[in-house]
Biopython code that builds the backbone (N, CA, C, O; Angstrom):
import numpy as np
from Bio.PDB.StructureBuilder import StructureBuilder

atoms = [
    (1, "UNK", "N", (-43.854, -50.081, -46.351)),
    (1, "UNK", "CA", (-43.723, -48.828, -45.644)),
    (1, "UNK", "C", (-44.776, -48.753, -44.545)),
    (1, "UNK", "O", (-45.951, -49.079, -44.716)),
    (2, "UNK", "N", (-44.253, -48.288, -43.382)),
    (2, "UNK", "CA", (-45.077, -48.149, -41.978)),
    (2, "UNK", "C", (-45.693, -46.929, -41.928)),
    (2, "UNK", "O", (-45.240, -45.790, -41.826)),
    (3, "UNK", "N", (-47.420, -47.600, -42.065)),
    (3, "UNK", "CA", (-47.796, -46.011, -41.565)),
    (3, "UNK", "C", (-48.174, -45.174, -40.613)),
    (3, "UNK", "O", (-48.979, -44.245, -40.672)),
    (4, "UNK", "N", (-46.889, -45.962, -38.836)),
    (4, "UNK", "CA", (-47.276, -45.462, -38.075)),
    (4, "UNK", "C", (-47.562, -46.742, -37.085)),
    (4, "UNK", "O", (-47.683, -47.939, -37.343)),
    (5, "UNK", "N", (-47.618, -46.065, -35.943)),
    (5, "UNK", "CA", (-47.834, -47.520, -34.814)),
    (5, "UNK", "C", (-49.037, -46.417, -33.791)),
    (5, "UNK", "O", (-49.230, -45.205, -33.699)),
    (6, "UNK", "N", (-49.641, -47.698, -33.148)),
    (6, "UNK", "CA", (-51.124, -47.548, -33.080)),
    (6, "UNK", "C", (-50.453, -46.547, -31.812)),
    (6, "UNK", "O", (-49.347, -46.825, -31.349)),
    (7, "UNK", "N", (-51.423, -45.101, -31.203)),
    (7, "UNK", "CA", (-51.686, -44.367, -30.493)),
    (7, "UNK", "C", (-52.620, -44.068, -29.504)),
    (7, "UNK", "O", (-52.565, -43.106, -28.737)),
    (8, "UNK", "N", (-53.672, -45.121, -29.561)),
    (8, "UNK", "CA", (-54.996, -45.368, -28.735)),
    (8, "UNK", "C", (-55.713, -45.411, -29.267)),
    (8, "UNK", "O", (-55.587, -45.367, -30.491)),
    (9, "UNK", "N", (-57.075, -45.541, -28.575)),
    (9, "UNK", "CA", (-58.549, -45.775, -29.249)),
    (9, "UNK", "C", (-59.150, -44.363, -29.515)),
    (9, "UNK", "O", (-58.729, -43.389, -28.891)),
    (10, "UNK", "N", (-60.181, -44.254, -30.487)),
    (10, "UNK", "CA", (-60.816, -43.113, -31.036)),
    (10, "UNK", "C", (-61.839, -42.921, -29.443)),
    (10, "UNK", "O", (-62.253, -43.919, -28.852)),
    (11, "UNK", "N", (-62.105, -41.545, -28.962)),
    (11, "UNK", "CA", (-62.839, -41.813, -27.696)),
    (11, "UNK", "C", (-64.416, -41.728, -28.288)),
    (11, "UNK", "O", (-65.283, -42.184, -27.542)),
    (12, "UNK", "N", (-64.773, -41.254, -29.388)),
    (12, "UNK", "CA", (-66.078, -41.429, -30.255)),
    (12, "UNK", "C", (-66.489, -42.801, -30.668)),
    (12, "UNK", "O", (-67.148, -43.619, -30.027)),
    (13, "UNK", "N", (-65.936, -42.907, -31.954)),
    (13, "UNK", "CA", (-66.091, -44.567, -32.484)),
    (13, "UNK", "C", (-65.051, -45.353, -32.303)),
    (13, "UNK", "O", (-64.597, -45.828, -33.344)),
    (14, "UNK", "N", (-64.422, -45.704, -31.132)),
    (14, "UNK", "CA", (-63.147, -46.568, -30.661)),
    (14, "UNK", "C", (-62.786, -47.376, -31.888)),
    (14, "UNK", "O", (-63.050, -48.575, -31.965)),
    (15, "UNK", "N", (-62.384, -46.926, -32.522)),
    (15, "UNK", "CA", (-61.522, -47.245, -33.797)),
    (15, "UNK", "C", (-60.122, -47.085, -33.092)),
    (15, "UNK", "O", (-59.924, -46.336, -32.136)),
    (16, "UNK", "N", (-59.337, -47.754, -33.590)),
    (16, "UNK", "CA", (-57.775, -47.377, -33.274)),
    (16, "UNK", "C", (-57.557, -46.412, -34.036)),
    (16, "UNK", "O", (-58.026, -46.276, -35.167)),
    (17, "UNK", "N", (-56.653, -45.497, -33.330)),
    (17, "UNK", "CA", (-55.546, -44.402, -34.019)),
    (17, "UNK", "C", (-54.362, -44.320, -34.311)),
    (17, "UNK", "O", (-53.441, -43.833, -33.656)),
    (18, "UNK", "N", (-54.355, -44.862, -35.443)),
    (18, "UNK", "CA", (-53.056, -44.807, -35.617)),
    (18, "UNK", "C", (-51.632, -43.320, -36.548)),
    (18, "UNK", "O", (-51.592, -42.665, -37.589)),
    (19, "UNK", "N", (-50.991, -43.459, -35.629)),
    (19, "UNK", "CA", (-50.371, -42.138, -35.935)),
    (19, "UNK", "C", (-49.984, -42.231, -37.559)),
    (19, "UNK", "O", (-49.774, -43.235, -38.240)),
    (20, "UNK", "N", (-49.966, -40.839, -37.927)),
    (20, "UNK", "CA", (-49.568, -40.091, -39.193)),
    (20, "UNK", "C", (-51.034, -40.965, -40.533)),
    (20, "UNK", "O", (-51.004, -41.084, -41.758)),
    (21, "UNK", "N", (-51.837, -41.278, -39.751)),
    (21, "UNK", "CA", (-52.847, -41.747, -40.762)),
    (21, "UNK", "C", (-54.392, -41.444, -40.077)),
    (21, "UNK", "O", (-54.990, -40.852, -40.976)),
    (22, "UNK", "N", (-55.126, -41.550, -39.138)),
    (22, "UNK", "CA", (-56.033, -40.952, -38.867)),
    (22, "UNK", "C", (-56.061, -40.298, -37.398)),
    (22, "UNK", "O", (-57.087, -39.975, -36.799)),
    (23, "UNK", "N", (-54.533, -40.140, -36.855)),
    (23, "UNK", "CA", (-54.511, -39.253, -35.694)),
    (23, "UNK", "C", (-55.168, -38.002, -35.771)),
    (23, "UNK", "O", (-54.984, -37.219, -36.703)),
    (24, "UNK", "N", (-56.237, -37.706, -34.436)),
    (24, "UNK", "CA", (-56.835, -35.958, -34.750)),
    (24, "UNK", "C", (-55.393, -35.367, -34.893)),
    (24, "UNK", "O", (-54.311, -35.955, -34.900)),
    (25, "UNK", "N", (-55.775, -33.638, -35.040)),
    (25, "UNK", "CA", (-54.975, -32.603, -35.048)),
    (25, "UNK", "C", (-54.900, -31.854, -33.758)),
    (25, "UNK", "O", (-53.912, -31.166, -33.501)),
    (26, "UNK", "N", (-56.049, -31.980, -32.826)),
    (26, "UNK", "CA", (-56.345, -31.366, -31.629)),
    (26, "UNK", "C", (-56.119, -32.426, -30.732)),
    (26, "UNK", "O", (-56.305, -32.055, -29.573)),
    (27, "UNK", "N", (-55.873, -33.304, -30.806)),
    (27, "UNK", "CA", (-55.187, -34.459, -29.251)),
    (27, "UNK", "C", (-56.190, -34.665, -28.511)),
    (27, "UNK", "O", (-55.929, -34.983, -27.351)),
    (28, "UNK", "N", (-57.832, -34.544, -28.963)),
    (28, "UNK", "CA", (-58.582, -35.038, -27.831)),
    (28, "UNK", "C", (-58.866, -36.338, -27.459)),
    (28, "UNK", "O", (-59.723, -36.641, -26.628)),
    (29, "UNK", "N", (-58.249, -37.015, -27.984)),
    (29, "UNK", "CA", (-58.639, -38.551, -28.105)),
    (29, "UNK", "C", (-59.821, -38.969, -29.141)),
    (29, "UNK", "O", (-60.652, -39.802, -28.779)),
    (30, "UNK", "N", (-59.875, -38.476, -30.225)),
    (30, "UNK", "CA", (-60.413, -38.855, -31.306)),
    (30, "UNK", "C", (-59.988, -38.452, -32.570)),
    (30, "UNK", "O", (-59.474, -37.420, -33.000)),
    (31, "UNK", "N", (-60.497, -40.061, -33.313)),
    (31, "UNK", "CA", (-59.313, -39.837, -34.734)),
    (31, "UNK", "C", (-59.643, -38.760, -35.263)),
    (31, "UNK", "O", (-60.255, -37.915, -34.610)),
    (32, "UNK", "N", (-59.299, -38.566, -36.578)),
    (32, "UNK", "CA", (-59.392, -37.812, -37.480)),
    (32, "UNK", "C", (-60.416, -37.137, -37.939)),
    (32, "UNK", "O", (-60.681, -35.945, -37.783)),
    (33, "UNK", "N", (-61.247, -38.337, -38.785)),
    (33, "UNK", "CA", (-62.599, -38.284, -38.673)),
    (33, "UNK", "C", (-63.806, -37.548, -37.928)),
    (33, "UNK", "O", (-64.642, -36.693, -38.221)),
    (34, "UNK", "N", (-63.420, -38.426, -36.658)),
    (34, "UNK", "CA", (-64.696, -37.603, -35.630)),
    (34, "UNK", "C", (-64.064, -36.411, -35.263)),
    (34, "UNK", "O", (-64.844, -35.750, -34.576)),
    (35, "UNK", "N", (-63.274, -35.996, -35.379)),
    (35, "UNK", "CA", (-62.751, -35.254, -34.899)),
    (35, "UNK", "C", (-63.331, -33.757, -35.788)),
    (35, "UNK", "O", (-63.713, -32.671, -35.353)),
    (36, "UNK", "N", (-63.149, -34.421, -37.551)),
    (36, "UNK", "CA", (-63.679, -33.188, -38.120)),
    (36, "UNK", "C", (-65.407, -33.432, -38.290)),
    (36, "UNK", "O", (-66.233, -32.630, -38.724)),
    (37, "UNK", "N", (-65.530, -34.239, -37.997)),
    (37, "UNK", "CA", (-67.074, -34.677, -38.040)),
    (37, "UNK", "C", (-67.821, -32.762, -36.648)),
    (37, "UNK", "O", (-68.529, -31.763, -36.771)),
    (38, "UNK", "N", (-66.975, -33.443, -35.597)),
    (38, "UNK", "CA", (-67.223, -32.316, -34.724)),
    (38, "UNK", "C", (-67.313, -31.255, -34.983)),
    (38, "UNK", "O", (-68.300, -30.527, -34.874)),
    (39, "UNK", "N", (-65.672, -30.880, -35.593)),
    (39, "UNK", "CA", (-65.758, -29.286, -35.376)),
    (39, "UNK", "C", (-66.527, -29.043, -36.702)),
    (39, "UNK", "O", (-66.732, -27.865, -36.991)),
    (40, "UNK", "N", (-66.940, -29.920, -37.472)),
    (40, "UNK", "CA", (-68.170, -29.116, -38.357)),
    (40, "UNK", "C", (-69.430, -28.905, -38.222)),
    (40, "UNK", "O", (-70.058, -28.003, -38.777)),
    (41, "UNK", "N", (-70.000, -29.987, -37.242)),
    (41, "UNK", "CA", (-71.028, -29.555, -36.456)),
    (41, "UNK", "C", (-71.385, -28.419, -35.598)),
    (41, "UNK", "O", (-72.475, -28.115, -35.113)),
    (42, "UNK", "N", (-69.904, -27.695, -35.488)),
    (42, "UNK", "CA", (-70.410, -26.593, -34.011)),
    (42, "UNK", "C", (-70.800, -25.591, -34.540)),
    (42, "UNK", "O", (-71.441, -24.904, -33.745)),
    (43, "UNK", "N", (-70.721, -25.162, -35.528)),
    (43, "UNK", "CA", (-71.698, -23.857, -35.887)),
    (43, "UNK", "C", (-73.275, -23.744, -35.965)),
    (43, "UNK", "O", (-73.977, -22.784, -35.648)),
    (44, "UNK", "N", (-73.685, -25.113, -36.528)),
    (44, "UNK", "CA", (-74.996, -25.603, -36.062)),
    (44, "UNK", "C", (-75.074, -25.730, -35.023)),
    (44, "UNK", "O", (-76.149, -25.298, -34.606)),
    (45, "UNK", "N", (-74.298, -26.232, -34.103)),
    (45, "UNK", "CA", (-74.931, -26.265, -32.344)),
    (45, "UNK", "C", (-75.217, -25.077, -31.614)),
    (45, "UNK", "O", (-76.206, -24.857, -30.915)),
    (46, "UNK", "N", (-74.052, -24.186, -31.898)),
    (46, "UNK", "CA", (-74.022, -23.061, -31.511)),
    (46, "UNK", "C", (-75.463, -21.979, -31.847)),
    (46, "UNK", "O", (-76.124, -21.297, -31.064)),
    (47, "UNK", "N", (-75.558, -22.125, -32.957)),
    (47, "UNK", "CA", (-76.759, -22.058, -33.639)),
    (47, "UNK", "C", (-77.744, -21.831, -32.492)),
    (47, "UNK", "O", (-77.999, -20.914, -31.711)),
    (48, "UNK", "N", (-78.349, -23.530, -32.821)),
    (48, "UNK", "CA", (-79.136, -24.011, -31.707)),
    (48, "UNK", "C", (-79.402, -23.636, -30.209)),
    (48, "UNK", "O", (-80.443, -23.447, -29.581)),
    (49, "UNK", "N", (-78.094, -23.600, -29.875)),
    (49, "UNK", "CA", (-77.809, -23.240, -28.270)),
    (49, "UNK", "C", (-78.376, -21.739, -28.275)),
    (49, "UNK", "O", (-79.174, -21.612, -27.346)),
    (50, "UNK", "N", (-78.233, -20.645, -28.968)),
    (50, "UNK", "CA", (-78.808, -19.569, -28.959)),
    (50, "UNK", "C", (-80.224, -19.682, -28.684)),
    (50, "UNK", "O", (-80.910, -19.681, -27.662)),
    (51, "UNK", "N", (-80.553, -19.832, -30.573)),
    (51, "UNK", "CA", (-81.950, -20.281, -30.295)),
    (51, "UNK", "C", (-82.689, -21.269, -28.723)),
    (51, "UNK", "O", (-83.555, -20.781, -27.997)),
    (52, "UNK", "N", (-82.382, -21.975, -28.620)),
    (52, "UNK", "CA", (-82.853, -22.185, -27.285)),
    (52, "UNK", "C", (-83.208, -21.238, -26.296)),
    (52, "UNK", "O", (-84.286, -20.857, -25.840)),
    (53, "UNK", "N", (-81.587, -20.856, -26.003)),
    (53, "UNK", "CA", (-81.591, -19.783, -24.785)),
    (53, "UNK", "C", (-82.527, -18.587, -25.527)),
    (53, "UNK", "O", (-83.052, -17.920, -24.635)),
    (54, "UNK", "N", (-82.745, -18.307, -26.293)),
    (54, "UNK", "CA", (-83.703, -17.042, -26.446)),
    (54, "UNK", "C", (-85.288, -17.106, -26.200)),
    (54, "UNK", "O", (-86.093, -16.308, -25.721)),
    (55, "UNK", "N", (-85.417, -18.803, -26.903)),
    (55, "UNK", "CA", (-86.705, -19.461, -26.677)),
    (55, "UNK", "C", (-87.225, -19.513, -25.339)),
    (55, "UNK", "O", (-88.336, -19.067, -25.052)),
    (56, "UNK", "N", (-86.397, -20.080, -24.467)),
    (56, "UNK", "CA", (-86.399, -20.302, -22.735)),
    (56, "UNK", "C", (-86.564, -18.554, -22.160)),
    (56, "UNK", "O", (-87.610, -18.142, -21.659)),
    (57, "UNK", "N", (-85.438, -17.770, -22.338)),
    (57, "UNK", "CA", (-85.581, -16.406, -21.501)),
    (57, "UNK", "C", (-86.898, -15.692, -22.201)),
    (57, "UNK", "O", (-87.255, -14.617, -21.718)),
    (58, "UNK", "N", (-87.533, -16.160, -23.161)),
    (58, "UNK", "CA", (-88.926, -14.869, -23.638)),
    (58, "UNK", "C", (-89.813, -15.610, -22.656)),
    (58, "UNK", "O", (-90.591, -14.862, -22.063)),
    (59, "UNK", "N", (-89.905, -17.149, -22.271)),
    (59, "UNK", "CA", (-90.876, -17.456, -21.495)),
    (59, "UNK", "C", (-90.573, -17.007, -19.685)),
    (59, "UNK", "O", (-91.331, -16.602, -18.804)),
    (60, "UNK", "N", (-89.124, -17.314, -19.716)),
    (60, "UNK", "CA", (-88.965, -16.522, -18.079)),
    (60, "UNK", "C", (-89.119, -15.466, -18.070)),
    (60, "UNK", "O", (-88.937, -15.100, -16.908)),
    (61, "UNK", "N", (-89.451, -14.358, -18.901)),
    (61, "UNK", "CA", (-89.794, -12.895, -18.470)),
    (61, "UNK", "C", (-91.447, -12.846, -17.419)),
    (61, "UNK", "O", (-91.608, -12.590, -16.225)),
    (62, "UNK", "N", (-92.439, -13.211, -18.500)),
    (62, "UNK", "CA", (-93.650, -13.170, -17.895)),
    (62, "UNK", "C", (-93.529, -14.006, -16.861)),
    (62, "UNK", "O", (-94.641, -14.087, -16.340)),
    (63, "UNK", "N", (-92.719, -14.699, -16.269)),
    (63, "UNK", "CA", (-92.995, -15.723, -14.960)),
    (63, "UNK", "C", (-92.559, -15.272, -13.953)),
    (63, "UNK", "O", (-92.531, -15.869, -12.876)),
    (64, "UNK", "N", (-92.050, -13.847, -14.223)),
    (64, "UNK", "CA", (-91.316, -13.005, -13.261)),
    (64, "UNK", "C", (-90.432, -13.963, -12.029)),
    (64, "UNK", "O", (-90.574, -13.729, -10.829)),
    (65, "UNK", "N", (-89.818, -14.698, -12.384)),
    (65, "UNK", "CA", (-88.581, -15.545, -11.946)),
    (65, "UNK", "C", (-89.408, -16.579, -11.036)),
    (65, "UNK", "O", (-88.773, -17.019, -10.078)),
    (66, "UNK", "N", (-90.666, -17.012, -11.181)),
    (66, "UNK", "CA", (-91.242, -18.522, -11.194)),
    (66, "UNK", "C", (-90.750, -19.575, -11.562)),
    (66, "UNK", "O", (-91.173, -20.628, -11.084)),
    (67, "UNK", "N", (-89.621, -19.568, -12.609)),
    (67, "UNK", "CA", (-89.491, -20.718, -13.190)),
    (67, "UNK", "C", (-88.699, -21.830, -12.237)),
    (67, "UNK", "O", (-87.962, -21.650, -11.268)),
    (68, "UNK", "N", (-89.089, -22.905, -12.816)),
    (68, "UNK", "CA", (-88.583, -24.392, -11.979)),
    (68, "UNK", "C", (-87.069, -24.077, -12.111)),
    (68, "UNK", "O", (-86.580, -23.098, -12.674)),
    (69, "UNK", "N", (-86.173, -25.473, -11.249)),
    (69, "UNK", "CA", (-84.945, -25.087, -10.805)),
    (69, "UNK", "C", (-84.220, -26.053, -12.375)),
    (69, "UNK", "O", (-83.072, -26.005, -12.818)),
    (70, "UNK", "N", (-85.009, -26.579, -12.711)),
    (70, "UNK", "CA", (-84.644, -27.318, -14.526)),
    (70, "UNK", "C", (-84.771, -26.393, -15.301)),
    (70, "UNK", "O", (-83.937, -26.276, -16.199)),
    (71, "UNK", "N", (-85.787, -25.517, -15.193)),
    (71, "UNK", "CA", (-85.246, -24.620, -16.279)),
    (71, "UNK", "C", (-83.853, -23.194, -15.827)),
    (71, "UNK", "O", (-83.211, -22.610, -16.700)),
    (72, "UNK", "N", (-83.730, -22.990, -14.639)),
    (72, "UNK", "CA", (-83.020, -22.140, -14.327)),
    (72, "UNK", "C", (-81.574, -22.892, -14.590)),
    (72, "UNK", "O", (-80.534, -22.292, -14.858)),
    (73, "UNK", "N", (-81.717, -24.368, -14.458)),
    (73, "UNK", "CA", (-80.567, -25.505, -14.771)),
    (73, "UNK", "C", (-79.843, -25.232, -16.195)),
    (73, "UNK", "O", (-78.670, -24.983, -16.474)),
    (74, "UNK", "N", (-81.185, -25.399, -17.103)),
    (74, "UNK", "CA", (-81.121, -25.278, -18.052)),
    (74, "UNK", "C", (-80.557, -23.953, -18.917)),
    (74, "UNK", "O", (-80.108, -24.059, -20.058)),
    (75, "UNK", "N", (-80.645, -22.832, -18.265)),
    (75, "UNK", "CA", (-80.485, -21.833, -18.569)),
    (75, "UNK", "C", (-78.824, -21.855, -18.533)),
    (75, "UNK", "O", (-78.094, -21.897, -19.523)),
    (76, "UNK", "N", (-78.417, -21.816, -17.162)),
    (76, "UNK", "CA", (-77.138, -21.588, -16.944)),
    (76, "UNK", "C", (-76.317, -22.715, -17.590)),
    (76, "UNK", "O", (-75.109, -22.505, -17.696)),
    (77, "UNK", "N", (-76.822, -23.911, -18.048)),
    (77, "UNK", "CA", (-75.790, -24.999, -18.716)),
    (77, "UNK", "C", (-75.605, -24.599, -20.439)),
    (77, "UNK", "O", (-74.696, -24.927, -21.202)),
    (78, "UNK", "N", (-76.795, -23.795, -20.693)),
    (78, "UNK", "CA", (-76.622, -23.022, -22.091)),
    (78, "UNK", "C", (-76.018, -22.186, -22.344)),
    (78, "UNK", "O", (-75.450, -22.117, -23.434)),
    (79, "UNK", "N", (-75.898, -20.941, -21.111)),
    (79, "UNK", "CA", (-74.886, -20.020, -21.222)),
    (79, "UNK", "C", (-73.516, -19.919, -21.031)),
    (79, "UNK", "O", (-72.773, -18.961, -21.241)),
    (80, "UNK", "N", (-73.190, -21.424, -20.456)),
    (80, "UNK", "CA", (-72.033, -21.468, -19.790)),
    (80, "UNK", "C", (-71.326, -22.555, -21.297)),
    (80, "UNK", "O", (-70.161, -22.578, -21.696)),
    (81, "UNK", "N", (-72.376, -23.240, -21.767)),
    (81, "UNK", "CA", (-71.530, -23.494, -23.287)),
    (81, "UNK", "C", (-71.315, -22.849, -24.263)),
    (81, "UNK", "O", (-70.648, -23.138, -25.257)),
    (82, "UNK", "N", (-72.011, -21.729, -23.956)),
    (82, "UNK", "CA", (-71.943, -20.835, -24.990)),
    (82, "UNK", "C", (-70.577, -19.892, -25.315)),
    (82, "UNK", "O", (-69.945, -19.564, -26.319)),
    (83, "UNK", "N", (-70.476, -19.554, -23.239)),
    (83, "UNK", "CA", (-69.337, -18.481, -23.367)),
    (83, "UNK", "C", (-67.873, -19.410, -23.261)),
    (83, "UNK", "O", (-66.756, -18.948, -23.494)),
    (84, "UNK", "N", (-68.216, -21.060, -22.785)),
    (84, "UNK", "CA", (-67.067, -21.459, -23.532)),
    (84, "UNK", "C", (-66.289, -21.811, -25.092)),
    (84, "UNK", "O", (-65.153, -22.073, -25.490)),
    (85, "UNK", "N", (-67.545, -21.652, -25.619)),
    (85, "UNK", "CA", (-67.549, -21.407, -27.154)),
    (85, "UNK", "C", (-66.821, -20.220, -28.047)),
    (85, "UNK", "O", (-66.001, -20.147, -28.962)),
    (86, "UNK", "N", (-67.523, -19.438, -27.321)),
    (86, "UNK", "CA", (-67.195, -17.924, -27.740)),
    (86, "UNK", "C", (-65.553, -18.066, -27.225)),
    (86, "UNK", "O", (-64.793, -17.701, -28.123)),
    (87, "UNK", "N", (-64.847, -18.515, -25.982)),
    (87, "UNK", "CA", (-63.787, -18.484, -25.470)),
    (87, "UNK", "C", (-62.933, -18.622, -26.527)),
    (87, "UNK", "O", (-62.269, -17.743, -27.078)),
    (88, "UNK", "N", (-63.036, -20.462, -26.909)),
    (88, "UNK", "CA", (-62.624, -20.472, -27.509)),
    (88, "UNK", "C", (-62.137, -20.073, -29.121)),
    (88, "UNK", "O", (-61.172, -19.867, -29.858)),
    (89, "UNK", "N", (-63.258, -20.126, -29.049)),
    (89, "UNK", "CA", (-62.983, -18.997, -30.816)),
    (89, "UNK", "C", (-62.196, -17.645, -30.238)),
    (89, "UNK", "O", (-60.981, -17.566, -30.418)),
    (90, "UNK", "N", (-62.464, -17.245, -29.976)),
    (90, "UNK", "CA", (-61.490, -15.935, -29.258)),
    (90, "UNK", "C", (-59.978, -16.509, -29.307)),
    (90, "UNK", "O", (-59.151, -16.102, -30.123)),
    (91, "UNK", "N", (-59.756, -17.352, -28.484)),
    (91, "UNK", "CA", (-57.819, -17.720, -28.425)),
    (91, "UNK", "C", (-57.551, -18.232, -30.246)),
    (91, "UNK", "O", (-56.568, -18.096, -30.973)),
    (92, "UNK", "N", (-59.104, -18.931, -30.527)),
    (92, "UNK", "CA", (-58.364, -19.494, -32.345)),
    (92, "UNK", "C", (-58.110, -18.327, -33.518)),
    (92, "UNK", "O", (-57.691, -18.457, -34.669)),
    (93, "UNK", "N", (-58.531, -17.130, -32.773)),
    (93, "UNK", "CA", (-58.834, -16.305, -34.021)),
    (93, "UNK", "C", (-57.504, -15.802, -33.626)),
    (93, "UNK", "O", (-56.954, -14.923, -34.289)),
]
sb = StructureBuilder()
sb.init_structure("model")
sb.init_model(0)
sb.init_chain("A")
sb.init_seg("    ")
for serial, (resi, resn, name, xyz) in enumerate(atoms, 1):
    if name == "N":
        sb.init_residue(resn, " ", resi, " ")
    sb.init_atom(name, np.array(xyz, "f"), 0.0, 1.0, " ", f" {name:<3s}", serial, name[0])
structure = sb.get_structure()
């Protein structure tokens, strides 16, 4: 019995994917695996990503908008994963 003919490479650990056995569920180009490896990580990232951004904006207050153009970098690449985060949970719920 066939379990499936190969579908591409995993884009994480380029493992082959082969359908109806470790194809993701979300089509990003990674098997199964990494795939749930990910989405179990994002609540911890998300986590993190807060914490950061809260860590970073208590020090830009007193610098009264001194700060370097890496941290202003930094700022906006945190908030902008964030509210794509939030996005998405919004359309999953």
């Amino acid at each position: 019995m066939s379990k499936g003919k190969p579908v591409g490479t995993c884009s994480t650990c380029r493992s082959e994917i082969v359908e109806l056995l470790n194809e993701g569920h979300f089509g990003d180009g990674e098997c199964d695996r990494c795939e749930q490896i990910r989405y179990k990580s994002q609540p911890s990232l998300l986590h993190a990503a807060y914490l950061a951004l809260e860590e970073i904006e208590q020090w830009i207050e007193p610098m009264n908008g001194a700060e370097g153009p890496e941290t202003k970098e930094a700022v906006e690449a945190l908030k902008e994963a964030l509210d794509e985060a939030e996005e998405a949970y919004r359309k999953k719920s």
